[in-house]
Backbone atoms as SQL, in Angstrom:
CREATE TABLE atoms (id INTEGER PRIMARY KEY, chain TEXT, resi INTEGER, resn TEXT, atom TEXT, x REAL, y REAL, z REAL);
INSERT INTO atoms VALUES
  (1, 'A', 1, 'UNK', 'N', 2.905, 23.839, -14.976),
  (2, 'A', 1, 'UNK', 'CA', 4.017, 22.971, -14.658),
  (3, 'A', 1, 'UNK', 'C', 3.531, 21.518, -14.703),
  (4, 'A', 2, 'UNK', 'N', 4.310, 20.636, -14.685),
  (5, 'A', 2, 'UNK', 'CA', 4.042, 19.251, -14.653),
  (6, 'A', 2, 'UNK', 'C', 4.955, 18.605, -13.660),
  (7, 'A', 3, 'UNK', 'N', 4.384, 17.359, -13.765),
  (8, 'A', 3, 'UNK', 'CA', 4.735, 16.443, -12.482),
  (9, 'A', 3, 'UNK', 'C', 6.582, 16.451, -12.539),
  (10, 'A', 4, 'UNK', 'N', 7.100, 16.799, -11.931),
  (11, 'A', 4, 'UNK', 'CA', 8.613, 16.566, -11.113),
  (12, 'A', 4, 'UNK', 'C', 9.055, 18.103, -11.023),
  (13, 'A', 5, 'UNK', 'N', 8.215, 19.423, -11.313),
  (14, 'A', 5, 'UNK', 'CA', 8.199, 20.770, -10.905),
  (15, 'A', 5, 'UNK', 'C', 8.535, 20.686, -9.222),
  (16, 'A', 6, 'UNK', 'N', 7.921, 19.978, -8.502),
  (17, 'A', 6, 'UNK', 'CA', 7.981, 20.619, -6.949),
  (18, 'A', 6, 'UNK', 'C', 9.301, 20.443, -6.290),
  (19, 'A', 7, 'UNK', 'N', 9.473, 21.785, -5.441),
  (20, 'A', 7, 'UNK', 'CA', 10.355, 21.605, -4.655),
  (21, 'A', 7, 'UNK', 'C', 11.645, 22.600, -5.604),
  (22, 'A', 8, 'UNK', 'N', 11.117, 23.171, -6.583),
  (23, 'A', 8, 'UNK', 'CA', 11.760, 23.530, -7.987),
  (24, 'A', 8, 'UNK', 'C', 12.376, 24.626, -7.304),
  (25, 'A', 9, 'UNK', 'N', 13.150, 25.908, -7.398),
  (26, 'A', 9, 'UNK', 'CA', 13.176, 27.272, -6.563),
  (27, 'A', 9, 'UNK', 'C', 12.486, 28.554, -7.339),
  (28, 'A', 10, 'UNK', 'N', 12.040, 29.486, -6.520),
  (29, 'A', 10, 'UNK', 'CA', 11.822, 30.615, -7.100),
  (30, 'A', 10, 'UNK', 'C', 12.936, 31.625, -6.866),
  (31, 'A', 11, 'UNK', 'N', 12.932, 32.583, -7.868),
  (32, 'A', 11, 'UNK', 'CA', 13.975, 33.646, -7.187),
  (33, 'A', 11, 'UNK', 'C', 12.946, 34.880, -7.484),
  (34, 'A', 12, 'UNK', 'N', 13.693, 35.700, -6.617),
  (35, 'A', 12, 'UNK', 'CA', 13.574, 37.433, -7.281),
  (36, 'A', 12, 'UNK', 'C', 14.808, 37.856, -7.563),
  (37, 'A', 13, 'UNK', 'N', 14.958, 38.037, -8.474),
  (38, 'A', 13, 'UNK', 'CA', 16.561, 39.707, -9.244),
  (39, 'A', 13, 'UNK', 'C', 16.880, 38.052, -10.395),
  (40, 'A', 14, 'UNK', 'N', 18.171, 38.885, -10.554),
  (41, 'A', 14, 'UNK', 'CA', 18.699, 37.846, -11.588),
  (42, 'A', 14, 'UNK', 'C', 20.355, 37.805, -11.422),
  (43, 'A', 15, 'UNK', 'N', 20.911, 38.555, -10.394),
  (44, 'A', 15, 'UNK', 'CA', 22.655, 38.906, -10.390),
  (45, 'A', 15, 'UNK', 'C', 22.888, 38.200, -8.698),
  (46, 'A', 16, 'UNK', 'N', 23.828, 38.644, -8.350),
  (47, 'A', 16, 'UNK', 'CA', 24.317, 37.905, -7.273),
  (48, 'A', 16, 'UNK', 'C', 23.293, 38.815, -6.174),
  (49, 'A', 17, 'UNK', 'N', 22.671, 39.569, -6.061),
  (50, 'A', 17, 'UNK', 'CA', 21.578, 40.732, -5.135),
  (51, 'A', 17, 'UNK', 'C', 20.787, 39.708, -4.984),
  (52, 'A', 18, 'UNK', 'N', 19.961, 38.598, -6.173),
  (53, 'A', 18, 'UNK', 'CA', 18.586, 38.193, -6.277),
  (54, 'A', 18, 'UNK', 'C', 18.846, 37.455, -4.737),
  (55, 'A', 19, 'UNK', 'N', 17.378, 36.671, -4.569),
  (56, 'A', 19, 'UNK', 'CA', 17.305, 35.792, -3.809),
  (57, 'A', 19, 'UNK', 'C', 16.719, 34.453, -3.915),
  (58, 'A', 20, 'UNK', 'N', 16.128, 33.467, -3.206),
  (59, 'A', 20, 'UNK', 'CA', 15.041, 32.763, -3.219),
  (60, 'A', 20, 'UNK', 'C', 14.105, 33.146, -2.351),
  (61, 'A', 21, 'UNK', 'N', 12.770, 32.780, -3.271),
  (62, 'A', 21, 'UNK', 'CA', 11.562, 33.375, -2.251),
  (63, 'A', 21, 'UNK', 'C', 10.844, 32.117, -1.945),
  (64, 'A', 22, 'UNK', 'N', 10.601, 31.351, -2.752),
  (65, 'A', 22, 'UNK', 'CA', 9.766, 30.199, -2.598),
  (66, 'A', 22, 'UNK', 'C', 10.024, 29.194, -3.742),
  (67, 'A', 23, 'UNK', 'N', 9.221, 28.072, -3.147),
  (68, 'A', 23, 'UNK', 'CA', 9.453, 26.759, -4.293),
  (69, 'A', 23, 'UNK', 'C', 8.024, 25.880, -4.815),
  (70, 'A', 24, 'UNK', 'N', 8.346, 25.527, -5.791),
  (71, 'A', 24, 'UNK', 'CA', 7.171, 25.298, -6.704),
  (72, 'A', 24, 'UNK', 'C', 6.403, 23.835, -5.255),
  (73, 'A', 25, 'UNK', 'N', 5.006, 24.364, -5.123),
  (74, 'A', 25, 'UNK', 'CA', 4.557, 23.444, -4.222),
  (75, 'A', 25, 'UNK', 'C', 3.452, 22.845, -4.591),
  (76, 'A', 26, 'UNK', 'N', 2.549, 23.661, -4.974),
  (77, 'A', 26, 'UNK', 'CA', 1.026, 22.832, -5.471),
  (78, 'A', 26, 'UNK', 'C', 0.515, 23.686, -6.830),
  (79, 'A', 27, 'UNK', 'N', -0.471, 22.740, -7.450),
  (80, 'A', 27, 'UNK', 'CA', -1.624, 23.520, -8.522),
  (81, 'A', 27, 'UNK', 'C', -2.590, 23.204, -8.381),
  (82, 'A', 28, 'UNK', 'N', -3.558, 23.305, -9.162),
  (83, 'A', 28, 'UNK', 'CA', -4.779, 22.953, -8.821),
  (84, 'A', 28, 'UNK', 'C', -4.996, 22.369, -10.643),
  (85, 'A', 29, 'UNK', 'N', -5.929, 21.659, -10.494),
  (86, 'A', 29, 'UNK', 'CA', -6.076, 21.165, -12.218),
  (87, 'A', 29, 'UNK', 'C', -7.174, 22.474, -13.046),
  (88, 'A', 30, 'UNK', 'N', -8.028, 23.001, -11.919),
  (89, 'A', 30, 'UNK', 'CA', -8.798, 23.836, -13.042),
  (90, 'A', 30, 'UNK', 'C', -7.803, 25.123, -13.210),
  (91, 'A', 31, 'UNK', 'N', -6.549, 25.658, -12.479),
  (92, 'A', 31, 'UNK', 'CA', -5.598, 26.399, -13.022),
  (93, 'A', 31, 'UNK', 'C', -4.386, 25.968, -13.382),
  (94, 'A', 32, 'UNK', 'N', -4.503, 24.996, -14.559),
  (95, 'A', 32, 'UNK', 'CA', -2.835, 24.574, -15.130),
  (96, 'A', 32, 'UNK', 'C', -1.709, 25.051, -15.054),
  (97, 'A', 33, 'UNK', 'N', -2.470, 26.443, -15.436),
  (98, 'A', 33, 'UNK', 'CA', -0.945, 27.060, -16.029),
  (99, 'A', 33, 'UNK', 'C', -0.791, 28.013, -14.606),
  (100, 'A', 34, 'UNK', 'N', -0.740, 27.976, -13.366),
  (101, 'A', 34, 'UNK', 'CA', -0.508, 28.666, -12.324),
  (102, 'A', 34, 'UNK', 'C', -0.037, 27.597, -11.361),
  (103, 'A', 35, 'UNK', 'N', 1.004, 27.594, -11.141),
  (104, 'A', 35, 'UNK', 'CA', 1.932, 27.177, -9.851),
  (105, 'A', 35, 'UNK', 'C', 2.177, 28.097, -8.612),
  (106, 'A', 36, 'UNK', 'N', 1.377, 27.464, -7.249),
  (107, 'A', 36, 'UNK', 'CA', 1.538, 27.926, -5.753),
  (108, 'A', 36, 'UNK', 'C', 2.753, 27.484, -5.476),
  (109, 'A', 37, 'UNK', 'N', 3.270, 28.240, -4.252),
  (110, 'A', 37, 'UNK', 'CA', 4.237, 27.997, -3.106),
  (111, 'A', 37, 'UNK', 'C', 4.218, 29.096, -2.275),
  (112, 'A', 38, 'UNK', 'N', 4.757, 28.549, -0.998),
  (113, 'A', 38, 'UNK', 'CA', 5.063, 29.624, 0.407),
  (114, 'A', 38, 'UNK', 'C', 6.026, 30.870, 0.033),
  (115, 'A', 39, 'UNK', 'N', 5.478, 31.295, 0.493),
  (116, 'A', 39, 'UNK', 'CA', 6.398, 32.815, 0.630),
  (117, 'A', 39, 'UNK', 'C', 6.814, 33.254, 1.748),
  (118, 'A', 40, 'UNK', 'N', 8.752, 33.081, 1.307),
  (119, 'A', 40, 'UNK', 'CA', 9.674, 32.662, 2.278),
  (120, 'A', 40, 'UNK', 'C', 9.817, 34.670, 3.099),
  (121, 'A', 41, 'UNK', 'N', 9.151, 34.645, 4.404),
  (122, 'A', 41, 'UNK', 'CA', 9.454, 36.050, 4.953),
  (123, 'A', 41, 'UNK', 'C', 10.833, 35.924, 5.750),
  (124, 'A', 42, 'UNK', 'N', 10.318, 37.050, 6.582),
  (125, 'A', 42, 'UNK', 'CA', 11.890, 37.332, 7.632),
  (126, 'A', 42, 'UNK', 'C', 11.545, 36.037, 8.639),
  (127, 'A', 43, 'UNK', 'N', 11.050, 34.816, 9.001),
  (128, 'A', 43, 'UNK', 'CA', 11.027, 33.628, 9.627),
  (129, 'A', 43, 'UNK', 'C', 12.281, 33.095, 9.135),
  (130, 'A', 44, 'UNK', 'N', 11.904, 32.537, 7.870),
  (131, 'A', 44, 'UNK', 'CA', 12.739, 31.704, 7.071),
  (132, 'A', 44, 'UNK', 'C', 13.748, 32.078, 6.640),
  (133, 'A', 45, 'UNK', 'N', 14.187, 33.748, 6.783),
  (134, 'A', 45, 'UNK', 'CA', 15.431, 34.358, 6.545),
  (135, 'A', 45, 'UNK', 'C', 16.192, 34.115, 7.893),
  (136, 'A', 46, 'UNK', 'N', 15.768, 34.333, 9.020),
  (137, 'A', 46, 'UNK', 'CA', 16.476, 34.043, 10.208),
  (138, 'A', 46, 'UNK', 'C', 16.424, 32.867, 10.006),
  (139, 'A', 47, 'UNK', 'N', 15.956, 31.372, 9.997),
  (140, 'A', 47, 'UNK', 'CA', 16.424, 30.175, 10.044),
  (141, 'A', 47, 'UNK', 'C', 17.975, 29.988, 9.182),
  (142, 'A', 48, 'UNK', 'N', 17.476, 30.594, 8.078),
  (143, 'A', 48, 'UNK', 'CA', 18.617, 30.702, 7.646),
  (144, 'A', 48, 'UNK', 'C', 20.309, 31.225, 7.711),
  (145, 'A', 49, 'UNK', 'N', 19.675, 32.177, 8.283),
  (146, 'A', 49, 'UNK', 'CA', 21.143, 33.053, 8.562),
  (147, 'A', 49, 'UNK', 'C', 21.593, 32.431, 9.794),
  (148, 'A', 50, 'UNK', 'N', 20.653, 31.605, 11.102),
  (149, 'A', 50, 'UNK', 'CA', 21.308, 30.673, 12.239),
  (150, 'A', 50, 'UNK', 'C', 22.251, 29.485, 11.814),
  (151, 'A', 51, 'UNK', 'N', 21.380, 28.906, 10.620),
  (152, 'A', 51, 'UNK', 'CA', 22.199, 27.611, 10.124),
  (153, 'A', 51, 'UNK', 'C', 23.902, 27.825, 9.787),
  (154, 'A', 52, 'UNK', 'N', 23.860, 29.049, 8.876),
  (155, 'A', 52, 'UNK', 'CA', 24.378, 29.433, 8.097),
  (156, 'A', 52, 'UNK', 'C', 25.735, 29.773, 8.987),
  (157, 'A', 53, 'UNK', 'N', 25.196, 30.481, 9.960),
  (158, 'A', 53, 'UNK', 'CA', 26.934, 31.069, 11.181),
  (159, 'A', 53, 'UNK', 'C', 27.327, 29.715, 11.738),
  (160, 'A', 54, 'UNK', 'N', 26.611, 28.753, 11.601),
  (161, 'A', 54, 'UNK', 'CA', 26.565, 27.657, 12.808),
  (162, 'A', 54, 'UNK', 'C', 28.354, 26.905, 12.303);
């Protein structure tokens, strides 16, 4: 990836089921072609689903 990637989304599935799991956050230069980010568990699913009824 290159510079304005972060913050990008990840999903899993591809239909209205998929989700987001995480977002493009760091690389490292000796692995170019590999983009890190957090991996969103059941934390960040409950933040979500509070916001969400609010």
């Amino acid at each position: 990836m290159t510079g304005g990637s972060s913050g990008g989304p990840w999903f899993i599935g591809s239909s209205s089921t998929g989700y987001q799991n995480s977002v493009n956050s760091y690389g490292y230069g000796s692995k170019s072609t590999t983009m890190y980010g957090p991996y969103w568990g059941s934390v960040i699913q409950q933040a979500y689903s509070t916001a969400a009824a609010s």
